[in-house]
C-alpha positions in Angstrom: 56.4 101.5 102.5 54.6 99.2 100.1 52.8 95.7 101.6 51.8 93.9 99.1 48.4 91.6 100.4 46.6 90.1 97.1 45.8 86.8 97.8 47.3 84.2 95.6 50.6 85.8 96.0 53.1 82.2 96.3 56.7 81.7 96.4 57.1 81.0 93.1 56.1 84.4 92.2 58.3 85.9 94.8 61.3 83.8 93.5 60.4 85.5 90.0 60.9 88.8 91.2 63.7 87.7 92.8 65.4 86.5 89.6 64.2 89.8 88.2 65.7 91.7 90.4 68.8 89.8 90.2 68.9 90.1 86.2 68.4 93.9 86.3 71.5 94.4 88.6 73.4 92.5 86.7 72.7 94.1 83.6 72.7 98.0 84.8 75.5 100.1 84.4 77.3 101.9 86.8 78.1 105.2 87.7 82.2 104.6 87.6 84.1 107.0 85.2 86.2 105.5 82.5 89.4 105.2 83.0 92.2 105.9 81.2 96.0 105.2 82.5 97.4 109.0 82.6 100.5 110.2 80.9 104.1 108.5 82.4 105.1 112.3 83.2 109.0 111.1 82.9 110.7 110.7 79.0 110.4 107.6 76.9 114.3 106.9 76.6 116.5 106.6 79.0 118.8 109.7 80.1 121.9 110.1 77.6 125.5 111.2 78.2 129.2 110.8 79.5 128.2 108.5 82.2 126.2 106.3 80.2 128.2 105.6 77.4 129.2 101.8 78.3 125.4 101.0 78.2 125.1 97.8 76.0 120.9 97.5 75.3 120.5 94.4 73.2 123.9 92.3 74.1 122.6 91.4 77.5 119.1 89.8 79.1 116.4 92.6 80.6 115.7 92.4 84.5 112.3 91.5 83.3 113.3 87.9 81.6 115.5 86.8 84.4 114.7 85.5 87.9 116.0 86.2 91.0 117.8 82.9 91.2 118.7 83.2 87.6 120.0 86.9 88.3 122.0 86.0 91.3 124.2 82.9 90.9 125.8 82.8 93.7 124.6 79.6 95.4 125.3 80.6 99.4 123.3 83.6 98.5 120.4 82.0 96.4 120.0 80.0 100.2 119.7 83.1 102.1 117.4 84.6 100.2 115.1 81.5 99.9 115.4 81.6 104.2 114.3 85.3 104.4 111.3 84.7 101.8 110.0 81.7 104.4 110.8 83.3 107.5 111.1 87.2 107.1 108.6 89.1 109.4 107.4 92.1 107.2 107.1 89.6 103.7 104.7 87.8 106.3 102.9 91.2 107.5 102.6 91.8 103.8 101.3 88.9 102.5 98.9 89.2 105.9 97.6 92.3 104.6 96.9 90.6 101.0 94.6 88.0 102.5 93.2 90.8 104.8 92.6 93.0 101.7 91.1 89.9 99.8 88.5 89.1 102.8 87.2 92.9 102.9 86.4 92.1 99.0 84.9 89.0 99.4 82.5 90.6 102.1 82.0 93.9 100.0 81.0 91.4 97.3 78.5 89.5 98.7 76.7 92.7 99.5 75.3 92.3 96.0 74.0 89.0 96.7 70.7 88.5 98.9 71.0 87.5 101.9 68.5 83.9 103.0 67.5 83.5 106.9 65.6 81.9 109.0 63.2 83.7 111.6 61.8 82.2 114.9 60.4 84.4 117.0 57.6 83.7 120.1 55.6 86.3 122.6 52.9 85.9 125.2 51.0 89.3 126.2 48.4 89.8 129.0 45.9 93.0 127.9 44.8 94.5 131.2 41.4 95.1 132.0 41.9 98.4 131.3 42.2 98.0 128.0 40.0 94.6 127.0 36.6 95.4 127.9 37.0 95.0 131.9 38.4 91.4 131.0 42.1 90.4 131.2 43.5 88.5 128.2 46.6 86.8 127.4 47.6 86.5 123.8 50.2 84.1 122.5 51.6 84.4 118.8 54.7 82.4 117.5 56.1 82.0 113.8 58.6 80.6 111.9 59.7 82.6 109.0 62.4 82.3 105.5 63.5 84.8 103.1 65.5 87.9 102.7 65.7 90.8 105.1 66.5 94.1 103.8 68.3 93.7 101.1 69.9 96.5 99.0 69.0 96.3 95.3 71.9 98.0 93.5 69.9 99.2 90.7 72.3 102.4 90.2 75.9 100.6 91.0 76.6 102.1 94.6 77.2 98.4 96.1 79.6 97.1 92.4 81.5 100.5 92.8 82.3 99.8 96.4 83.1 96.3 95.1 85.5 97.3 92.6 87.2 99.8 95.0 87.6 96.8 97.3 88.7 94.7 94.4 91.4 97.5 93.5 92.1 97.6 96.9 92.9 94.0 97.1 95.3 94.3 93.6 97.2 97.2 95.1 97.9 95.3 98.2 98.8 92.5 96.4 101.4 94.6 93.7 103.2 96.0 97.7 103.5 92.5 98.7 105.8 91.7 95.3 107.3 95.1 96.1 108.4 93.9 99.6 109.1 90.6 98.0 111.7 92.1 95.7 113.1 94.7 98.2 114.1 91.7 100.5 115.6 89.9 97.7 118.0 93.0 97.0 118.6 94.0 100.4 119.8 90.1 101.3 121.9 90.5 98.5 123.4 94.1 99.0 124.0 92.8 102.8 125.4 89.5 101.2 127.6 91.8 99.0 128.4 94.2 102.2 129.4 91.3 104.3 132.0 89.8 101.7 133.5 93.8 101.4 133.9 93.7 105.0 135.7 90.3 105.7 137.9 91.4 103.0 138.4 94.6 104.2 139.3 92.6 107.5 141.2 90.6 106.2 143.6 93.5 104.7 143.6 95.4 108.1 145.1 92.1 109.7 147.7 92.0 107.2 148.4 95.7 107.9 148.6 95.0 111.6 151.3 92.0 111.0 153.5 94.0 108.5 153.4 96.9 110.7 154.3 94.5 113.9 157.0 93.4 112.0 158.7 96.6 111.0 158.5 98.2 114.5 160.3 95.0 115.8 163.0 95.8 113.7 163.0 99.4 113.7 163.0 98.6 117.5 166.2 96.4 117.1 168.1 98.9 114.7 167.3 101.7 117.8 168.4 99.6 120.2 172.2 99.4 118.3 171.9 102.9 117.5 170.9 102.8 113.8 167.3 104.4 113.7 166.1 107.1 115.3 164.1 107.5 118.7 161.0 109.2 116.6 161.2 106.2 113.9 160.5 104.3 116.4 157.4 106.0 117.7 156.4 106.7 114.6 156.3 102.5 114.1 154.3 102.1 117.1 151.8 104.7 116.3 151.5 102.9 113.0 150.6 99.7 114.7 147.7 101.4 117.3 146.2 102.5 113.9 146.3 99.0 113.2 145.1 97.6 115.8 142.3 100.1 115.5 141.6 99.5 112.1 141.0 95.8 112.9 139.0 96.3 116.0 136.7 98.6 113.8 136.0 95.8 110.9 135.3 93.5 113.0 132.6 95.2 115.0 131.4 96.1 111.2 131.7 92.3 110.2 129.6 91.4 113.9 126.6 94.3 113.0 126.4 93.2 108.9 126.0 89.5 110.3 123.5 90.7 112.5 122.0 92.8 109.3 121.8 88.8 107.6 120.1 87.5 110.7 117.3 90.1 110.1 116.6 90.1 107.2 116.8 86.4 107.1 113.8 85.9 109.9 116.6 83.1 111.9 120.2 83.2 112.9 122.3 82.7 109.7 124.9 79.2 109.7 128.5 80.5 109.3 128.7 78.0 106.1 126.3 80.1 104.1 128.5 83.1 105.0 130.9 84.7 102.1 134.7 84.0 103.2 135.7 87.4 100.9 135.1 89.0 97.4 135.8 85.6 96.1 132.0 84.9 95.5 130.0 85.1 92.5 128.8 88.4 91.5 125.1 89.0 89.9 124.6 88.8 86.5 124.6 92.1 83.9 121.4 93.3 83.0 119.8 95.9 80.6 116.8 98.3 81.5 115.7 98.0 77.5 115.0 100.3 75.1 112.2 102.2 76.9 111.2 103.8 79.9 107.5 102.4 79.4 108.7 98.9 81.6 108.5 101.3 84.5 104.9 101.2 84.7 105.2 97.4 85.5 107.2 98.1 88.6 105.1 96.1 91.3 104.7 99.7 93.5 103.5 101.7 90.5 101.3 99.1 89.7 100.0 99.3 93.6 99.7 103.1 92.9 97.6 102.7 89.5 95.4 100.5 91.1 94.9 102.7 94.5 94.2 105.5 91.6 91.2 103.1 90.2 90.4 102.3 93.7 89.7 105.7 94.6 88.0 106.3 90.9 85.5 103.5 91.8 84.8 105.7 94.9 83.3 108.1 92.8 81.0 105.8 91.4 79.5 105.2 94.8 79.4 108.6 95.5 77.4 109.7 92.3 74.9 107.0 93.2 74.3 108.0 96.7 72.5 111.2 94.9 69.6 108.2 93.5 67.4 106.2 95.8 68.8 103.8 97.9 65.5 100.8 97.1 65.6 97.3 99.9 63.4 94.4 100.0 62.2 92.1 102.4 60.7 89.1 101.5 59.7 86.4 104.0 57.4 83.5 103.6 56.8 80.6 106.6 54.0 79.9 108.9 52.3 82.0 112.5 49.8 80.5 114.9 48.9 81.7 118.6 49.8 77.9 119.4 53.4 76.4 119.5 51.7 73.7 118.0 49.8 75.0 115.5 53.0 76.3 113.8 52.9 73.7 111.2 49.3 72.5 110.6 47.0 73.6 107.7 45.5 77.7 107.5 49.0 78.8 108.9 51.1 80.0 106.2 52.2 83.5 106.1 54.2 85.8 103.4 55.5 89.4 103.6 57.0 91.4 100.6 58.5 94.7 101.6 60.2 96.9 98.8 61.3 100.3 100.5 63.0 103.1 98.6 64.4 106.0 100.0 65.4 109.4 97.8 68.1 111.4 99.2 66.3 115.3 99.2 68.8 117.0 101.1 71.9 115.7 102.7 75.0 117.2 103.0 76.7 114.4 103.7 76.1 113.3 99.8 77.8 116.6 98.7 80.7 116.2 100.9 81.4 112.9 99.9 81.2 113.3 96.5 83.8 116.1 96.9 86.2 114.1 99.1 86.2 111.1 96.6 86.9 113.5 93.7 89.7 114.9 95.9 91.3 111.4 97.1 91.2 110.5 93.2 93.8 113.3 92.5 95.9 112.6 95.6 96.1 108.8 94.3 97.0 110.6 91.1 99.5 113.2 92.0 101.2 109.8 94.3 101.1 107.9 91.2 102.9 110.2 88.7 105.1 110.8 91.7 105.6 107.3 91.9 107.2 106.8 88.5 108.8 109.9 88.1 111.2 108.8 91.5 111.6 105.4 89.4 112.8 106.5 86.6 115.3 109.0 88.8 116.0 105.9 90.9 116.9 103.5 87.3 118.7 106.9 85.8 120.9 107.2 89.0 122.0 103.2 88.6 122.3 103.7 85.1 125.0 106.5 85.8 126.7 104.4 88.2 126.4 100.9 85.6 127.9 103.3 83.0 131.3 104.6 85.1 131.6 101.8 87.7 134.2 99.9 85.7 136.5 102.8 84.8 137.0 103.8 88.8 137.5 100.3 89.7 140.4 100.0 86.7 141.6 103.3 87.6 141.8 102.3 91.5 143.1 99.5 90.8 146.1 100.0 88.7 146.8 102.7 91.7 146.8 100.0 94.5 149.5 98.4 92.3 151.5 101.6 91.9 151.0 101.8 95.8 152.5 98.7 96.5 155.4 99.3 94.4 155.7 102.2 96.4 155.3 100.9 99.5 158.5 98.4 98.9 160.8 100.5 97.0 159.7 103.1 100.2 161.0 100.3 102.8 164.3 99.7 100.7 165.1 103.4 100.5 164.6 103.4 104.4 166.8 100.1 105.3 169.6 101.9 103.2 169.5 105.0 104.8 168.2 107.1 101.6 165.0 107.8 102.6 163.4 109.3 106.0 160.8 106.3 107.8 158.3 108.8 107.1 158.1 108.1 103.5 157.3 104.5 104.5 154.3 105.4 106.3 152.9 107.4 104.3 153.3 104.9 101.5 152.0 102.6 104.0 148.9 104.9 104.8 147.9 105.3 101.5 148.3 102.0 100.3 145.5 100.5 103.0 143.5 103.6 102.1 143.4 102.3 98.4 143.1 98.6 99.1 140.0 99.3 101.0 138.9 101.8 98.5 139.3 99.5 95.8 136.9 97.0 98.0 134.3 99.3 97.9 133.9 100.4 94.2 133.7 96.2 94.2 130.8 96.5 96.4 129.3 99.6 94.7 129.3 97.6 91.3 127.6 94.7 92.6 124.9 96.3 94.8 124.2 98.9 92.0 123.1 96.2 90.2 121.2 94.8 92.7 119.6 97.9 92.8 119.1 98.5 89.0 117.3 94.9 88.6 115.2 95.9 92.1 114.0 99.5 90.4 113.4 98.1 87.2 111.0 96.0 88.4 112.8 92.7 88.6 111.3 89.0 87.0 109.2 87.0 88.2 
């Protein structure tokens, strides 16, 4: 410890050293490695085949120029999703953990910035006898003191690397929130999507149930004069329990993807801002572009790059712990064994304190050198992970984009055929040609495809949904 008692020492001086101090932190280096963005480990193009042969690159807009609300038109569904961005519970949590995040930087920051108080302090001793010549005393000293107290100079970056982990910290959490920001906006949508598929699916098994109500009453009446069969008719009235099934079982579906809305949504959802059926707008086409390179905007990559420099400024701190950690304390004011003396002439006081303190063995340094260097590769081996899952996750959309429109033809023109089918089927039967059988199972498979058909209608829009969420979206 270094005191510092040349008379003539002022507070300009000390404010000097202060500012010099302050310039030679600011103008050090630190003990950060570079860094350099690793290698995407995935290819540069897209994957190329059968199932992507519809891909169309330059004739329509990139998920990167278009906006949500420019991306999905439909306007009940452009209302939802502006509901579950105000009132959804974990957007709020993250954006919560964004201004958390930001607070721990702004208080690792000021750690580079000294810290000005002000010191009032007061005793009164009695010396025994004992101890003052065979003659009690009682002493009495008070003060009144400003400056800094113990302040780290960071002459070898320890304090900026810890800032610029918090800072990275900060970035990452804010890149998550747009990652839970987008993945609300596609899972309103898919849900928006999913309820539609189901009132229309609904809608279709209520049909069923009154065309199959209607043939066993007259199956019913041709029994009853002798013209169909006893097992005809059963097999009518088994036909309508499947019915009735059917539409028991969409509407609990329709109930639990409402519910699905009101969750995501943060408040119960108003029927009027409810699809009625597949008659709604779908979401616009999109292209992923030319290269796989847009990945590495994707808000959670970007969240992982940044934990990866997070975790790279950790190993700055860590190399300087190996220097000496130097502190100051430097307080000026006025002492005086009277309360009332505190502020008269002859009382002025003044301490400067520099302390330095050189690590000579510590095993703690070692280790925590080691663990940073470790936790840098974890960030790494998380962020290569990262993209290599994107570019799986835009590949597997891409195969669906690139095949979606060939099941729904071919399903459809088989619903058609079904149909067909179904009535020639009934004819046969009400002349006698055919067995009832033939009707049912023409029935049977006709629902099968109708709802089938539904699905793939559901599958193309929520695929892209899903392409414009893994490719990163716009902002």
């Amino acid at each position: 410890m270094l005191r510092i008692t040349k008379r003539g020492f002022s507070m300009q001086k000390m404010r000097k050293i202060v500012i010099m101090i302050l310039f030679l932190i600011l103008t050090s280096c630190t003990m950060i490695p570079e860094y350099q963005r690793p290698d995407a480990p995935v290819p540069k193009e897209w994957p190329k085949g059968e199932a992507y042969q519809e891909l169309k690159l330059d004739a329509i807009p990139t998920a990167k120029s278009l906006k949500w609300n420019d991306f999905l038109i439909d306007e009940k569904l452009q209302k939802l999703v502006e509901i579950a961005l105000k009132n959804n519970r974990d957007l709020k949590l993250s954006a919560l953990n964004v201004e958390r995040a930001r607070a721990y930087y702004g208080i690792q920051r000021a750690e580079l910035i000294p810290a000005f108080d002000l010191f009032g302090s007061g005793q009164r001793q009695r010396i025994p006898e004992t101890l003052s010549n065979n003659k009690a005393e009682i002493t009495s000293q008070y003060s009144v003191t400003f400056g800094i107290s113990s302040w780290e100079i960071d002459f070898f970056g320890r304090l900026r690397s810890l800032s610029e982990m918090a800072l990275e910290r900060y970035l990452a959490e804010e890149a998550t929130h747009r990652a839970v920001r987008l993945s609300l906006i596609g899972a309103v949508a898919i849900a928006y999507y999913t309820y539609a598929t189901d009132i229309e699916n609904l809608k279709i098994a209520k049909e069923t149930l009154k065309n199959q109500e209607e043939n066993y009453e007259l199956i019913k009446k041709r029994y009853e004069v002798g013209i169909a069969s006893e097992i005809d008719l059963h097999r009518a009235k088994t036909q309508v329990n499947l019915a009735w099934e059917a539409m028991a079982r969409y509407t609990q579906i329709v109930a639990q993807d409402k519910n699905t809305i009101d969750l995501l949504a943060g408040e119960p959802v108003r029927e009027e801002l409810l699809p009625e059926g597949l008659n709604i707008k779908p979401p616009k086409d999109i292209s992923v572009g030319l290269s796989s390179e847009i990945l590495l905007n994707r808000p959670d990559i970007l969240a992982a790059e940044h934990t990866l420099k997070a975790y790279n400024a950790q190993i700055g701190a860590a190399r300087a712990a190996f220097f000496p950690r130097i502190s100051l304390t430097t307080l000026i004011g006025t002492a005086s064994p009277e309360l009332s003396g505190l502020f008269e002439g002859g009382s002025k006081t003044w301490t400067f304190q520099p302390q330095a303190i050189l690590p000579i063995f510590d095993a703690r340094v070692w280790a925590a050198h080691s663990a940073a260097k470790v936790e840098r590769e974890i960030a790494l081996t998380n962020y290569e992970r990262t993209i290599q899952q994107a570019f799986k996750e835009v590949s597997d959309a891409l195969a669906v984009k690139g095949t979606i429109n060939q099941r729904i033809k071919a399903v459809n023109s088989l619903v058609e055929s079904l149909k067909e089918t179904y009535r020639l089927a009934k004819i046969r039967y009400e002349n006698g040609i055919d067995s009832y059988l033939s009707v049912l199972d023409a029935q049977r498979s006709l629902f099968q495809a109708e709802q089938q058909l539904n699905n793939l209608i559901l599958e193309k829009y929520a695929n892209l949904v899903t392409l414009y969420k893994v490719l990163g979206g716009g902002e």
